[in-house]
C-alpha positions as CSV (number, residue, x, y, z in Angstrom):
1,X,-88.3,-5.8,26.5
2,X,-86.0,-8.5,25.7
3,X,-87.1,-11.9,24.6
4,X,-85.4,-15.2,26.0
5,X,-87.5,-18.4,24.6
6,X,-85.5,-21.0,26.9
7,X,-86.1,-22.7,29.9
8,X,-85.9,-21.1,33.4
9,X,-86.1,-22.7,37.3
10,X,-89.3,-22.4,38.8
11,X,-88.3,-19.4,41.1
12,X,-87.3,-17.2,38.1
13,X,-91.5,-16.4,37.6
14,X,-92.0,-15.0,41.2
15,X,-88.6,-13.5,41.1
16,X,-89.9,-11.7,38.0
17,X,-93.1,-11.2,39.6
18,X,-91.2,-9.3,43.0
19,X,-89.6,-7.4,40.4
20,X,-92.9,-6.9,39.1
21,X,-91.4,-7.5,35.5
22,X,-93.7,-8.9,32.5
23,X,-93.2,-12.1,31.5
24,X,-95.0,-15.4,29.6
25,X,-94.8,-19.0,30.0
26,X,-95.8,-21.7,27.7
27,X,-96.2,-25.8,28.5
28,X,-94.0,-28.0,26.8
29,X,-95.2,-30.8,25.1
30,X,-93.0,-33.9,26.0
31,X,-90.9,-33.8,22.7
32,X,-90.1,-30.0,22.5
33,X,-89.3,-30.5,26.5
34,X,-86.8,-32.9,25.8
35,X,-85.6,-30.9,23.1
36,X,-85.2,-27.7,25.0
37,X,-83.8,-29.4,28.2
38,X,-81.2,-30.3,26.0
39,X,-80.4,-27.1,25.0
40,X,-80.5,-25.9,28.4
41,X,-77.7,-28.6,29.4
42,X,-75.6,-27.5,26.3
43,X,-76.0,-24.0,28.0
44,X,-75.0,-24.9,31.8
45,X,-72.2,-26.9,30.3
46,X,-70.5,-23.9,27.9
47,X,-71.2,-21.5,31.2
48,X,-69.1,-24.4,33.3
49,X,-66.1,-24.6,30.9
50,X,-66.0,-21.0,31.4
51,X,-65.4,-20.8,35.0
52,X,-62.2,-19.7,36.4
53,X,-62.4,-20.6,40.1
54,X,-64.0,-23.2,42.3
55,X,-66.6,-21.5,43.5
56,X,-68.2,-20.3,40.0
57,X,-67.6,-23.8,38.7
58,X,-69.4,-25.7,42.2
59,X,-72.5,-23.3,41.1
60,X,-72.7,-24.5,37.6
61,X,-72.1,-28.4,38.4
62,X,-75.0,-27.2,40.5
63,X,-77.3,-26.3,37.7
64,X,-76.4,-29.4,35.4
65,X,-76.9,-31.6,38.1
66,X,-80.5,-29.6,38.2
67,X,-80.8,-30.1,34.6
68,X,-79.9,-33.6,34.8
69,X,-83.1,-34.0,37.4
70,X,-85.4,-32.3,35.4
């Protein structure tokens, strides 16, 4: 099973869970949040630079704006 330690949205649990896949969470504490939101905005930015049409790139201003409200 493949391991991704980063932060997901809160549907990606019960989308994993309809998939019935295995998966663990762990709570933050305020400093490693920050930390790892960062990182998270870092990745939604690199995935928006490499869009190549309007629609792709309307879904990831999407998730930084997401981010951004976090």
């Amino acid at each position: 099973m493949p391991i991704h330690n980063k932060l997901v949205r809160d549907k990606i649990a019960a989308i994993l869970e309809e998939k019935q896949l295995s998966y663990t969470t762990k709570k933050l504490q305020n400093h490693t949040y920050k930390q790892e939101l960062l990182k998270k905005l870092k990745e939604e930015c690199r995935e928006y630079r490499a869009t190549d049409n309007n629609e792709e790139a309307a879904e990831e201003l999407a998730d930084i704006l997401e981010v951004d409200l976090a």
